[in-house]
SEFIZA-3560 file (N, C-alpha, C; in Angstrom, 3 decimals):
REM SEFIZA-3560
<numar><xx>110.988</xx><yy>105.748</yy><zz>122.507</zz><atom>N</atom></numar>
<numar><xx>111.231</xx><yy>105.757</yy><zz>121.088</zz><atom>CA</atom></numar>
<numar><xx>111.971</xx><yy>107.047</yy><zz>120.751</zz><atom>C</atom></numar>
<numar><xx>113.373</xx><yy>106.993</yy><zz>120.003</zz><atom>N</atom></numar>
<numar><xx>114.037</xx><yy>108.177</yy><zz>119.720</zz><atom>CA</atom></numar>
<numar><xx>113.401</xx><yy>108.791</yy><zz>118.397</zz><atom>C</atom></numar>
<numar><xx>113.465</xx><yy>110.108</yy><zz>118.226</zz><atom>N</atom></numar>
<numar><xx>112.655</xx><yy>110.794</yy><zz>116.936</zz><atom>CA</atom></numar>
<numar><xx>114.503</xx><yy>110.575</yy><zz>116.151</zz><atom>C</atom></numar>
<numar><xx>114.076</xx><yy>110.511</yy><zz>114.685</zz><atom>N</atom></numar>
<numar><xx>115.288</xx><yy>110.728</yy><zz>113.539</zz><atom>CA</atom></numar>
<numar><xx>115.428</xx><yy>111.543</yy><zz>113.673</zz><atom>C</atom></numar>
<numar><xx>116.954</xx><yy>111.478</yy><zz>112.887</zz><atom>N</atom></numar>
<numar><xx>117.782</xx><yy>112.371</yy><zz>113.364</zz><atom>CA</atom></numar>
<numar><xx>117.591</xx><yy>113.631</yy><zz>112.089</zz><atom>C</atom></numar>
<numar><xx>117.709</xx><yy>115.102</yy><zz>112.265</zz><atom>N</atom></numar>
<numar><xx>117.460</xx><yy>116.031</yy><zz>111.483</zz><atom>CA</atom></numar>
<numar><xx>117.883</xx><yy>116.333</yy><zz>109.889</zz><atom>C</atom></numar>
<numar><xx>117.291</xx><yy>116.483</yy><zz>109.278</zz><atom>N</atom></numar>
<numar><xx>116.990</xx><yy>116.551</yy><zz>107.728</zz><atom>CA</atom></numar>
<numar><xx>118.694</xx><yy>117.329</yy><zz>107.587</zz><atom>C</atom></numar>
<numar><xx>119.305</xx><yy>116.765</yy><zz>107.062</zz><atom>N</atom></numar>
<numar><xx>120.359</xx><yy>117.942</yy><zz>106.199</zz><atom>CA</atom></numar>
<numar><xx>120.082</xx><yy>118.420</yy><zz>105.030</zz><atom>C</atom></numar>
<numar><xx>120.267</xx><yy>119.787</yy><zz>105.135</zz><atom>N</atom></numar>
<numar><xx>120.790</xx><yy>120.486</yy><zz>104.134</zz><atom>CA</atom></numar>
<numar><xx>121.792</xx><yy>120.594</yy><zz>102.930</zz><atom>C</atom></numar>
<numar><xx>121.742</xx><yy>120.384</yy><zz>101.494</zz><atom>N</atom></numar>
<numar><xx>123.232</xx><yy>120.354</yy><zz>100.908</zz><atom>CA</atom></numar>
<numar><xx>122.681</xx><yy>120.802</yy><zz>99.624</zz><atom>C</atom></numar>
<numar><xx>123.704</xx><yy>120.907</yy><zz>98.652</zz><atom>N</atom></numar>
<numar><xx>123.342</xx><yy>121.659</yy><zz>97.719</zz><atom>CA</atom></numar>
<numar><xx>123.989</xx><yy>120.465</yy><zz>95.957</zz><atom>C</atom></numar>
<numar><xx>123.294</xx><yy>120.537</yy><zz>95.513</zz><atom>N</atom></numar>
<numar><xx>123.065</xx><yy>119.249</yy><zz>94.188</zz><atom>CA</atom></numar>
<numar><xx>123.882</xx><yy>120.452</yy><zz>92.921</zz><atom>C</atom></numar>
<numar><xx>124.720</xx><yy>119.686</yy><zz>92.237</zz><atom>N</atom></numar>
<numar><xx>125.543</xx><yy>119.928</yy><zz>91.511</zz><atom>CA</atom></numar>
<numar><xx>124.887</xx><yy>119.930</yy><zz>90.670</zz><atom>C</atom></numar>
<numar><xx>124.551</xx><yy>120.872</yy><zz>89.233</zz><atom>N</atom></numar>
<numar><xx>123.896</xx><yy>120.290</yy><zz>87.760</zz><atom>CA</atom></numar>
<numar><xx>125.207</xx><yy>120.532</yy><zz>86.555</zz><atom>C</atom></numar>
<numar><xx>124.719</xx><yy>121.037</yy><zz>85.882</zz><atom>N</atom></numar>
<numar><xx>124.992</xx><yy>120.893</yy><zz>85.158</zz><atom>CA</atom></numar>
<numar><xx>126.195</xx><yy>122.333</yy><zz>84.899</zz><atom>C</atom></numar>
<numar><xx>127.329</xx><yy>122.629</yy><zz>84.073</zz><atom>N</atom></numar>
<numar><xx>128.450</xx><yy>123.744</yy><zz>84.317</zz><atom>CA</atom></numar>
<numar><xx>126.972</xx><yy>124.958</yy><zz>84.456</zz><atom>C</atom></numar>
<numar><xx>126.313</xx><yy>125.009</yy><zz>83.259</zz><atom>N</atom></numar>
<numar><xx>125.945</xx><yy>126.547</yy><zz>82.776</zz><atom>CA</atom></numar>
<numar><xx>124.881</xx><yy>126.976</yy><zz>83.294</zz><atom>C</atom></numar>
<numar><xx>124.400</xx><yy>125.594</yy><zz>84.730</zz><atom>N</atom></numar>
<numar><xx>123.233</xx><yy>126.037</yy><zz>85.445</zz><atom>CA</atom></numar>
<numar><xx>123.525</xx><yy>126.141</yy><zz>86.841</zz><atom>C</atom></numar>
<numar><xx>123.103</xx><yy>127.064</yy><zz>87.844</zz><atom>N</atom></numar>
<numar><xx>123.342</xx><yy>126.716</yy><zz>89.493</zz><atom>CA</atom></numar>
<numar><xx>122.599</xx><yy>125.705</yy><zz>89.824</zz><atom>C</atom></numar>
<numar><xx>123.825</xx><yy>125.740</yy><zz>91.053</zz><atom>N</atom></numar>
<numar><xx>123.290</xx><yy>124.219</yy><zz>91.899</zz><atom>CA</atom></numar>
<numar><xx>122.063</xx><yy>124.610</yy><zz>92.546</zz><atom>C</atom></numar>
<numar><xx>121.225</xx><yy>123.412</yy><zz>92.896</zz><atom>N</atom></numar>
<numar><xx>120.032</xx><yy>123.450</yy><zz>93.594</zz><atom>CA</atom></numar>
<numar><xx>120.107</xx><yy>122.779</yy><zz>95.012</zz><atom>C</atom></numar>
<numar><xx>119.348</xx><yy>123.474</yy><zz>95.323</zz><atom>N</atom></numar>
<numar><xx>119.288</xx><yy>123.196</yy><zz>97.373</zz><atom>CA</atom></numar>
<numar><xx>118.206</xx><yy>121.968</yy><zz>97.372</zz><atom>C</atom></numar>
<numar><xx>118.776</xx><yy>121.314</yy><zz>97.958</zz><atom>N</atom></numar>
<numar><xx>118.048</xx><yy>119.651</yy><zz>98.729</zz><atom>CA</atom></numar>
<numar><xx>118.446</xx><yy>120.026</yy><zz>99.891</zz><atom>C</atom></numar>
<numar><xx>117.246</xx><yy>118.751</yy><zz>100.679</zz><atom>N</atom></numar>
<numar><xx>117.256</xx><yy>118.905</yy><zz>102.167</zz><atom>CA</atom></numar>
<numar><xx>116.880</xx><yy>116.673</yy><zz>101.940</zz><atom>C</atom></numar>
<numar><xx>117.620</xx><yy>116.348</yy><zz>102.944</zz><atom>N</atom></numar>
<numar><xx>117.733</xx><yy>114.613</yy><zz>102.714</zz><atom>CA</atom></numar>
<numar><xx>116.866</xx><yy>114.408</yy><zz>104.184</zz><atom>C</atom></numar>
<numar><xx>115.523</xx><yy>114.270</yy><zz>104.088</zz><atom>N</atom></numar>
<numar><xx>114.970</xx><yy>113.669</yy><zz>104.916</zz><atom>CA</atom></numar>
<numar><xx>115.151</xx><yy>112.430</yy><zz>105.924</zz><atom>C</atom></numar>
<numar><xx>115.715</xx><yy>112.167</yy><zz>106.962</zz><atom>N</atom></numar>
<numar><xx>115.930</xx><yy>110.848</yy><zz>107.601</zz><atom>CA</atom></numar>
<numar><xx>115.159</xx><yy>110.088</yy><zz>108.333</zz><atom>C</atom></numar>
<numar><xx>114.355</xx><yy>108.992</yy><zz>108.070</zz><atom>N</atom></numar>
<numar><xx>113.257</xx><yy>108.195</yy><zz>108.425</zz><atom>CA</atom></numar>
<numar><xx>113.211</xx><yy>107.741</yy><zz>110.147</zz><atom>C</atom></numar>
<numar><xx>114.747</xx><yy>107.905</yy><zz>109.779</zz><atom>N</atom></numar>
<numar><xx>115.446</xx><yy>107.117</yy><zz>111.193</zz><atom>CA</atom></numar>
<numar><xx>115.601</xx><yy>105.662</yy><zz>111.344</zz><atom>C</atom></numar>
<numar><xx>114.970</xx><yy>104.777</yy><zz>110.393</zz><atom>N</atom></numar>
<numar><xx>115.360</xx><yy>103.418</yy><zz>110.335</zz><atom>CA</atom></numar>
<numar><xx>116.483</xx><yy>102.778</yy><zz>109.451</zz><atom>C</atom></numar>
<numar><xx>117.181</xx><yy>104.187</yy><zz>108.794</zz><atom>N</atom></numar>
<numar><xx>118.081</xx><yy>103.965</yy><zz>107.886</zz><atom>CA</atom></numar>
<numar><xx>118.410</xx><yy>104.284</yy><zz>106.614</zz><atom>C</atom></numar>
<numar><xx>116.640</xx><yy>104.458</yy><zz>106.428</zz><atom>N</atom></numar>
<numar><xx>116.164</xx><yy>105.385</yy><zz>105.041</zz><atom>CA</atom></numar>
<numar><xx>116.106</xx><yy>106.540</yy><zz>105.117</zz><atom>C</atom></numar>
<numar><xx>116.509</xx><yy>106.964</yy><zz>103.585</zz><atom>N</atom></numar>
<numar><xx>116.190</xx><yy>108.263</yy><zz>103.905</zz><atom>CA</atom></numar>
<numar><xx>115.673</xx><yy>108.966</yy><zz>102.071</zz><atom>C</atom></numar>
<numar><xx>115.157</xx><yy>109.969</yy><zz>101.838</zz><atom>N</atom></numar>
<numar><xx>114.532</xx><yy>110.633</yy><zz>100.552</zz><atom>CA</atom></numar>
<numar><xx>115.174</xx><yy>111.960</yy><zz>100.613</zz><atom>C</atom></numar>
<numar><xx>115.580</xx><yy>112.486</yy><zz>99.331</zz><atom>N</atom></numar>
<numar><xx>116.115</xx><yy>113.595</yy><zz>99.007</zz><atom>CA</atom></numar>
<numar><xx>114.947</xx><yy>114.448</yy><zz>98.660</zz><atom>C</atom></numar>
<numar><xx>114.714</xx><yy>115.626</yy><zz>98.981</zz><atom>N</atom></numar>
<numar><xx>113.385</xx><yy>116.332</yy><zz>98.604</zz><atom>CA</atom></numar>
<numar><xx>114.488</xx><yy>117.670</yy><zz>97.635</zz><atom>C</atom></numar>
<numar><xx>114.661</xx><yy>118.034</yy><zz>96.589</zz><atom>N</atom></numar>
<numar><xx>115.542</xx><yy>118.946</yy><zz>95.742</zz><atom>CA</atom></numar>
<numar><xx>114.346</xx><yy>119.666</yy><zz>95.451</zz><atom>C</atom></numar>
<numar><xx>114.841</xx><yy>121.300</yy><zz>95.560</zz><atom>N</atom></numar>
<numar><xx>113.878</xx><yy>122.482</yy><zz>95.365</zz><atom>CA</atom></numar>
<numar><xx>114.562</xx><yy>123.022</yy><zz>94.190</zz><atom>C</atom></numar>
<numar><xx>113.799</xx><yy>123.507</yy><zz>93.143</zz><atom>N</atom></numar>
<numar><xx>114.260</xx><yy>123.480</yy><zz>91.797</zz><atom>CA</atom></numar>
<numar><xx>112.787</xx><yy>124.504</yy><zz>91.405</zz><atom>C</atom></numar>
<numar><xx>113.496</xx><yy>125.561</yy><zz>89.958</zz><atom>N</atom></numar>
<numar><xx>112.502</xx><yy>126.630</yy><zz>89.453</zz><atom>CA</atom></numar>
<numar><xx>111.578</xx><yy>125.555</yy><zz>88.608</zz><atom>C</atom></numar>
<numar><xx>110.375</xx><yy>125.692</yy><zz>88.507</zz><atom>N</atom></numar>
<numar><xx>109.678</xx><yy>124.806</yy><zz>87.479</zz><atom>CA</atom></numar>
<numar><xx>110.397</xx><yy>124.255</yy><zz>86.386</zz><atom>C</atom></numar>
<numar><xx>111.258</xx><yy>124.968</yy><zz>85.045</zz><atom>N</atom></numar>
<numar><xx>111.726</xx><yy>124.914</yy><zz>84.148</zz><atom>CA</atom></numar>
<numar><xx>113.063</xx><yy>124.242</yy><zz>84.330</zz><atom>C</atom></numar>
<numar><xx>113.376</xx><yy>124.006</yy><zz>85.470</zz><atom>N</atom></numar>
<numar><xx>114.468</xx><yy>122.869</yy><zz>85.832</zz><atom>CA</atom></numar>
<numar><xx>114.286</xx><yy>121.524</yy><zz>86.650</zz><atom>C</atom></numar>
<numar><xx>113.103</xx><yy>121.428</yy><zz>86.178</zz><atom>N</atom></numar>
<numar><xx>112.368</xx><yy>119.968</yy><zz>86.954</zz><atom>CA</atom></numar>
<numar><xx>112.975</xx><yy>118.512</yy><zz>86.611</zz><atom>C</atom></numar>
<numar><xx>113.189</xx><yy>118.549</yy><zz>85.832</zz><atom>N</atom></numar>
<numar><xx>113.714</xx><yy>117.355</yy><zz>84.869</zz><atom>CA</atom></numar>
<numar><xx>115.364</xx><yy>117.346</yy><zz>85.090</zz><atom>C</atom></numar>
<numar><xx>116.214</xx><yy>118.611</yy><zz>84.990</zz><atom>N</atom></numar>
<numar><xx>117.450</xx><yy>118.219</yy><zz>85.798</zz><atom>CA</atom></numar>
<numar><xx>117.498</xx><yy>118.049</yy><zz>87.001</zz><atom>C</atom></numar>
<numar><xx>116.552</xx><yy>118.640</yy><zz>87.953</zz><atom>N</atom></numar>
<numar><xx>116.844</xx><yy>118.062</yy><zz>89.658</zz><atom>CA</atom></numar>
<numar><xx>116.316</xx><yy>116.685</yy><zz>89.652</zz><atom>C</atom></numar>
<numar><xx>115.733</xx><yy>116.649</yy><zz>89.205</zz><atom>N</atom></numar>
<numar><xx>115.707</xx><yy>114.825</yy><zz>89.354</zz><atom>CA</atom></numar>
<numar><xx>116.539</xx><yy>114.015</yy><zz>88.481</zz><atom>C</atom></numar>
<numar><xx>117.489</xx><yy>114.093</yy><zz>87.577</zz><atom>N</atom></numar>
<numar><xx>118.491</xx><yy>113.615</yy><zz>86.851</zz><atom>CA</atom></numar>
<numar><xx>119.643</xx><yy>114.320</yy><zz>88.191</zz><atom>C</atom></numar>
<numar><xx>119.891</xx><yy>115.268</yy><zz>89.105</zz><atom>N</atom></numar>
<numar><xx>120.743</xx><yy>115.595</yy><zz>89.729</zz><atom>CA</atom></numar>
<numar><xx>120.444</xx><yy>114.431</yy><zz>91.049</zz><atom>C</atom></numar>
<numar><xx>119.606</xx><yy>114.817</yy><zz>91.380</zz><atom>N</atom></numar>
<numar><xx>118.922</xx><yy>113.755</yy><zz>92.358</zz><atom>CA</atom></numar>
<numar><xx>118.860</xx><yy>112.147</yy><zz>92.338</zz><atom>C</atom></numar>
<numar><xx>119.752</xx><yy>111.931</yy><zz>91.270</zz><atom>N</atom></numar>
<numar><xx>119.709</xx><yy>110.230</yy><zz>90.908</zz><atom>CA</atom></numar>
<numar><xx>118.902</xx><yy>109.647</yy><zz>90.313</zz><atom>C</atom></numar>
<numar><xx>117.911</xx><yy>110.641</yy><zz>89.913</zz><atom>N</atom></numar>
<numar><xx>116.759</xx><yy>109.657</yy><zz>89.092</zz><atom>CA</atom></numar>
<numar><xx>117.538</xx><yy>109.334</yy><zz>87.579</zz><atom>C</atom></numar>
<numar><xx>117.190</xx><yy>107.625</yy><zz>87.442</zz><atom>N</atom></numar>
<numar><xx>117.661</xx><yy>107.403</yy><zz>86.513</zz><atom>CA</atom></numar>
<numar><xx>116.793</xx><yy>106.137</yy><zz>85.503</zz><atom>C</atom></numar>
<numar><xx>117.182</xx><yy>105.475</yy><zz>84.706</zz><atom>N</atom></numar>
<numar><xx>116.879</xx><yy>104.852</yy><zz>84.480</zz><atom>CA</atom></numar>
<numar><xx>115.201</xx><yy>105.149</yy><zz>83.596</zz><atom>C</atom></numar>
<numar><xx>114.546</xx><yy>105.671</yy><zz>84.540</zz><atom>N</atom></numar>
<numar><xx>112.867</xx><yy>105.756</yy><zz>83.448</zz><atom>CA</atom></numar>
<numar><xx>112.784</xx><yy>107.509</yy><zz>83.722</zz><atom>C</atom></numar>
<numar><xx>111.632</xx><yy>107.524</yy><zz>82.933</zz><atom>N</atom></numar>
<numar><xx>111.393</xx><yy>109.113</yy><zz>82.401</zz><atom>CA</atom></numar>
<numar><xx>109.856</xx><yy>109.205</yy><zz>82.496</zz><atom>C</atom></numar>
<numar><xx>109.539</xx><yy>108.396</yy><zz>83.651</zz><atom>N</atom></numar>
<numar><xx>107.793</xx><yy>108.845</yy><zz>83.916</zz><atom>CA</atom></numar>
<numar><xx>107.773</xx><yy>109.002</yy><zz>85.610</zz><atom>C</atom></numar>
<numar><xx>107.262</xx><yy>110.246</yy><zz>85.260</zz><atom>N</atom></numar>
<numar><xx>106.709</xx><yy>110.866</yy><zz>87.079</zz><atom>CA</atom></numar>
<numar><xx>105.101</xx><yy>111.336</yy><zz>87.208</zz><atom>C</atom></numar>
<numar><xx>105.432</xx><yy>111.468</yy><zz>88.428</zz><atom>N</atom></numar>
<numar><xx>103.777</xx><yy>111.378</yy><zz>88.866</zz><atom>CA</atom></numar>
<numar><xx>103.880</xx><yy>112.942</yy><zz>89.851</zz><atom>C</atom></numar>
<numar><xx>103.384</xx><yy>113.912</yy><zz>89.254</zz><atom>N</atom></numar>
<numar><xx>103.034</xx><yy>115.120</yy><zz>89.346</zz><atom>CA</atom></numar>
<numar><xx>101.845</xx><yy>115.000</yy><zz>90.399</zz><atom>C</atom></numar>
<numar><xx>101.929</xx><yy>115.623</yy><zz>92.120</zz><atom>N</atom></numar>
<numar><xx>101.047</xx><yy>115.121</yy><zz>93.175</zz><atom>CA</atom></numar>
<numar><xx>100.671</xx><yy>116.789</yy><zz>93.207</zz><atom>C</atom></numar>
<numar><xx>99.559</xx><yy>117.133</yy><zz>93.581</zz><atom>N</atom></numar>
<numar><xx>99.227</xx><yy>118.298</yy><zz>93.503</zz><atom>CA</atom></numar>
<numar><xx>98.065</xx><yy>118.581</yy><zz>94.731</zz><atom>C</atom></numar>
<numar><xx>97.799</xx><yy>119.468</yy><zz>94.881</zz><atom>N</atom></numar>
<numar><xx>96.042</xx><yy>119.478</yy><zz>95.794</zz><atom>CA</atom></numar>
<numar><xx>95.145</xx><yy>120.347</yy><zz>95.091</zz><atom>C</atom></numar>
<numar><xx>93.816</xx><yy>121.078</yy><zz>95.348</zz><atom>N</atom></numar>
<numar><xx>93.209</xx><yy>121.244</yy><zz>94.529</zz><atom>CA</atom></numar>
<numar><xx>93.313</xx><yy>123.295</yy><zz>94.306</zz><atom>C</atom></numar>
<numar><xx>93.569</xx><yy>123.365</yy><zz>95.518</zz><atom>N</atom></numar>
<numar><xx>94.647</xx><yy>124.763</yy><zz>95.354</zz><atom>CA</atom></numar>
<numar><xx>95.461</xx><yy>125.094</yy><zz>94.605</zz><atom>C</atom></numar>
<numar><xx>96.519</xx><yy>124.600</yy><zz>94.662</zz><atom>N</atom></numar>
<numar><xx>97.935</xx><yy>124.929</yy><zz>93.934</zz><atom>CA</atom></numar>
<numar><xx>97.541</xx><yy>124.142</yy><zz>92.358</zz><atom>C</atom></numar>
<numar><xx>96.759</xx><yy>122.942</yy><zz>92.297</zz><atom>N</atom></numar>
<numar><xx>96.472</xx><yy>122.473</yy><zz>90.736</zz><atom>CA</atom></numar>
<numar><xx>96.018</xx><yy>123.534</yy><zz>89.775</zz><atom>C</atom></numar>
<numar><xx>94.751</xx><yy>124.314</yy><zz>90.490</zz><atom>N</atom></numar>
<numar><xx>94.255</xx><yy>125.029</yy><zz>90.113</zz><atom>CA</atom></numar>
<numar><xx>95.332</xx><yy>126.257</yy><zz>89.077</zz><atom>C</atom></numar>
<numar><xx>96.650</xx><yy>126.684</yy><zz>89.893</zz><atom>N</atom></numar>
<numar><xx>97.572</xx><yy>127.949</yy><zz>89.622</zz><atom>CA</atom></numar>
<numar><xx>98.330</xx><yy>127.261</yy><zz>88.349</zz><atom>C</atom></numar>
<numar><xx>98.950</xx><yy>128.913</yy><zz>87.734</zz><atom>N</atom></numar>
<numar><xx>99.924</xx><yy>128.648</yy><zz>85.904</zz><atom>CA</atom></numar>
<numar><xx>100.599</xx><yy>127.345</yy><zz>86.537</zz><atom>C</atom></numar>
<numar><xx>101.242</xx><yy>127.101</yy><zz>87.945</zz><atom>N</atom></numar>
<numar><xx>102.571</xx><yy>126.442</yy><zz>88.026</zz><atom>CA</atom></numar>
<numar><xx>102.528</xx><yy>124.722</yy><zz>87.720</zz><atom>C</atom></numar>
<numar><xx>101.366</xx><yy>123.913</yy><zz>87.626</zz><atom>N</atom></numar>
<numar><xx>100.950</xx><yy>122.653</yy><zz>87.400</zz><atom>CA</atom></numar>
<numar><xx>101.323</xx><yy>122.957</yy><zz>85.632</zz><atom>C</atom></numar>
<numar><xx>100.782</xx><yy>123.846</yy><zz>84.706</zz><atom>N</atom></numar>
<numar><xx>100.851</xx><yy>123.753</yy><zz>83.580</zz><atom>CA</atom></numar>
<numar><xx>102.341</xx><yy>123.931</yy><zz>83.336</zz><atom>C</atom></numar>
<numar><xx>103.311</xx><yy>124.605</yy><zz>84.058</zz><atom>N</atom></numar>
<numar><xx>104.530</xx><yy>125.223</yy><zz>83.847</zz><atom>CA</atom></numar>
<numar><xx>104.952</xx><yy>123.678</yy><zz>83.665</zz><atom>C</atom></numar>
<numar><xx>104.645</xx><yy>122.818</yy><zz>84.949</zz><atom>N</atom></numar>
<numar><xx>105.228</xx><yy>122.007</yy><zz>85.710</zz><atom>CA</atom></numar>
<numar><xx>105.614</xx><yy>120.651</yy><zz>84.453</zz><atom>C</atom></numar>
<numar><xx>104.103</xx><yy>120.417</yy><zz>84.273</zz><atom>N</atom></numar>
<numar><xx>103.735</xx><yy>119.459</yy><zz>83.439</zz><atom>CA</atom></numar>
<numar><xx>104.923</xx><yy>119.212</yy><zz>81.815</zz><atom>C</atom></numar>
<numar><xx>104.872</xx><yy>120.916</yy><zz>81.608</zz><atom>N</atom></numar>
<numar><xx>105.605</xx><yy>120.898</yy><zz>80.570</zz><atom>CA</atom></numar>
<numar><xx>106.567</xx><yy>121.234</yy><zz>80.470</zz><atom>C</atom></numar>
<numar><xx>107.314</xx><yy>121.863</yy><zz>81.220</zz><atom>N</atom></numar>
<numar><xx>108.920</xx><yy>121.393</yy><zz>81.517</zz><atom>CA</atom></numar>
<numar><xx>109.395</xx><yy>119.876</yy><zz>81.830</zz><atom>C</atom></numar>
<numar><xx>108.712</xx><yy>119.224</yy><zz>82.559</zz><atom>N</atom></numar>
<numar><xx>108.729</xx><yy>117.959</yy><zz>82.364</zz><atom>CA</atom></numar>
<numar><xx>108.729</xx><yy>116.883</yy><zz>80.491</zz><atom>C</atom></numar>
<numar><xx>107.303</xx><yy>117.497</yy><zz>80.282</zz><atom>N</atom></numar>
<numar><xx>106.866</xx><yy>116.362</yy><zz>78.804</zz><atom>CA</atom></numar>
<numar><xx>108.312</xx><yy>117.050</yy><zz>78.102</zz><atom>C</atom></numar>
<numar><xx>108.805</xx><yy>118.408</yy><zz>78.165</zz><atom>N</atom></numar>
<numar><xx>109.681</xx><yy>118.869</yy><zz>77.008</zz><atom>CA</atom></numar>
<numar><xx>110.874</xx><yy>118.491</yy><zz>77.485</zz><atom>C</atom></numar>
<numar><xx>111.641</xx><yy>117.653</yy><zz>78.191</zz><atom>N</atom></numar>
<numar><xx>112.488</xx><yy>116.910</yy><zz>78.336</zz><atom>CA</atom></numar>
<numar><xx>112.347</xx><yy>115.540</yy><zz>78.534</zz><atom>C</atom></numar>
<numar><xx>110.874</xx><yy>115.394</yy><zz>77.548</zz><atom>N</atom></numar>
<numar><xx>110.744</xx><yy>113.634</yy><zz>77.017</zz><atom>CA</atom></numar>
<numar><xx>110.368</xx><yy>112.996</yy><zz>78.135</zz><atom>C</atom></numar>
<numar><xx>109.671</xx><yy>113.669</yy><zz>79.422</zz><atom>N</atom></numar>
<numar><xx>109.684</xx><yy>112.866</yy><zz>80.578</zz><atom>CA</atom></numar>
<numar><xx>107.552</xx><yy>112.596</yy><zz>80.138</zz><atom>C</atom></numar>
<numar><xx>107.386</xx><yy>111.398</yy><zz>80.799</zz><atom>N</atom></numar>
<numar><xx>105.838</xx><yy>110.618</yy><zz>80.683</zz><atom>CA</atom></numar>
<numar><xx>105.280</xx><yy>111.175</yy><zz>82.296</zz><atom>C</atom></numar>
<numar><xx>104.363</xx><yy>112.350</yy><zz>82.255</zz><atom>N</atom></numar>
<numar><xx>103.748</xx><yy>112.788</yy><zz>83.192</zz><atom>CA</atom></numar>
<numar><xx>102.390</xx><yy>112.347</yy><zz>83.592</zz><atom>C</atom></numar>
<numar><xx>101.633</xx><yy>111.893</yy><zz>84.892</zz><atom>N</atom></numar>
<numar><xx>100.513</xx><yy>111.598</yy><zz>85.183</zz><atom>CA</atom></numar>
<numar><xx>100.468</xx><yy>112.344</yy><zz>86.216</zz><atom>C</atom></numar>
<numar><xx>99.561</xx><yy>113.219</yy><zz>86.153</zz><atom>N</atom></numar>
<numar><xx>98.821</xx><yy>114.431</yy><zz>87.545</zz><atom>CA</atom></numar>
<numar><xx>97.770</xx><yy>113.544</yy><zz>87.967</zz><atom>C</atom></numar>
<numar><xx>98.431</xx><yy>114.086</yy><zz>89.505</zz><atom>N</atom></numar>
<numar><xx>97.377</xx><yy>113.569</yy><zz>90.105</zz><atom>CA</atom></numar>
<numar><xx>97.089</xx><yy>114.744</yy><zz>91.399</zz><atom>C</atom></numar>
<numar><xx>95.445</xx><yy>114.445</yy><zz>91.828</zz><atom>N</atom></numar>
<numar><xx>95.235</xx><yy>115.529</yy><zz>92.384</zz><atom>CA</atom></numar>
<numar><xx>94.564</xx><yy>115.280</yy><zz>93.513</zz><atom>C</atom></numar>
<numar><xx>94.876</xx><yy>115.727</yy><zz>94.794</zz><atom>N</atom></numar>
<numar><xx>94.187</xx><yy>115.270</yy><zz>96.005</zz><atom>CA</atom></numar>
<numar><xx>93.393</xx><yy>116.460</yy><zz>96.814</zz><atom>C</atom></numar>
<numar><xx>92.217</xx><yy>116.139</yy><zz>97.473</zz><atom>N</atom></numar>
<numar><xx>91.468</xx><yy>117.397</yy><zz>98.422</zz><atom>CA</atom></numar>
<numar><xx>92.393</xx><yy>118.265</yy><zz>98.761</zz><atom>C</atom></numar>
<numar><xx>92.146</xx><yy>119.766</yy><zz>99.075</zz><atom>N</atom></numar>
<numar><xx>92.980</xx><yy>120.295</yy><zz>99.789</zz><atom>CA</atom></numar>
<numar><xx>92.736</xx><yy>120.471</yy><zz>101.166</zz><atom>C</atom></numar>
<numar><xx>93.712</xx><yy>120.008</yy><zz>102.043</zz><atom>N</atom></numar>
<numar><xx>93.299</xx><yy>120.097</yy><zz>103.666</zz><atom>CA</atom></numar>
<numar><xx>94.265</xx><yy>118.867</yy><zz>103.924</zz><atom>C</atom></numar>
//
C-alpha cells in the first residue's frame, strides 16, 4: 500500500487591504483532498470565504477541553457570529 502523496504548501489570496494566509492542502491519496488555512482569530470568517467556503454561514467550532478552556474559543466564536456566521462549539476530552 503506497502512503499519499505530501501536503502542499501555498498561500490563499484575501482580500487587497489584508495579507494572504498560509494553507497547507492535505492529500488523502484516493483523490481527495482538504485545505487546512491558518488564519489570526479575527480573520476566521475570511479564510474560509478564501478557502471556498460558500454558500452557508454555519460552522462548527471543534475544540478539546484545554484550548476551550483559553480567551481564544471566545475570540474565535465571535469573530465568527460578527461576520453573521451561525456557530455551534463543540468540545471533545483532551488526549
Amino acid at each position: 500500500m503506497s502512503s499519499p502523496p505530501p501536503s502542499k504548501a501555498a498561500r490563499v489570496d484575501g482580500a487587497a487591504d489584508s495579507p494572504a494566509l498560509e494553507s497547507v492542502t492535505v492529500a488523502l491519496g484516493d483523490g481527495r483532498s482538504y485545505p487546512i488555512v491558518f488564519a489570526p482569530v479575527g480573520e476566521l470568517a475570511r479564510a474560509l470565504e478564501a478557502a471556498g467556503v460558500r454558500g452557508t454561514k454555519r460552522a462548527a467550532l471543534v475544540s478539546n477541553t484545554v484550548v476551550g478552556a483559553l480567551k481564544h474559543r471566545a475570540d474565535a466564536e465571535r469573530s465568527l457570529r460578527d461576520a453573521g456566521w451561525d456557530v455551534t462549539y463543540v468540545e471533545i476530552p483532551d488526549g
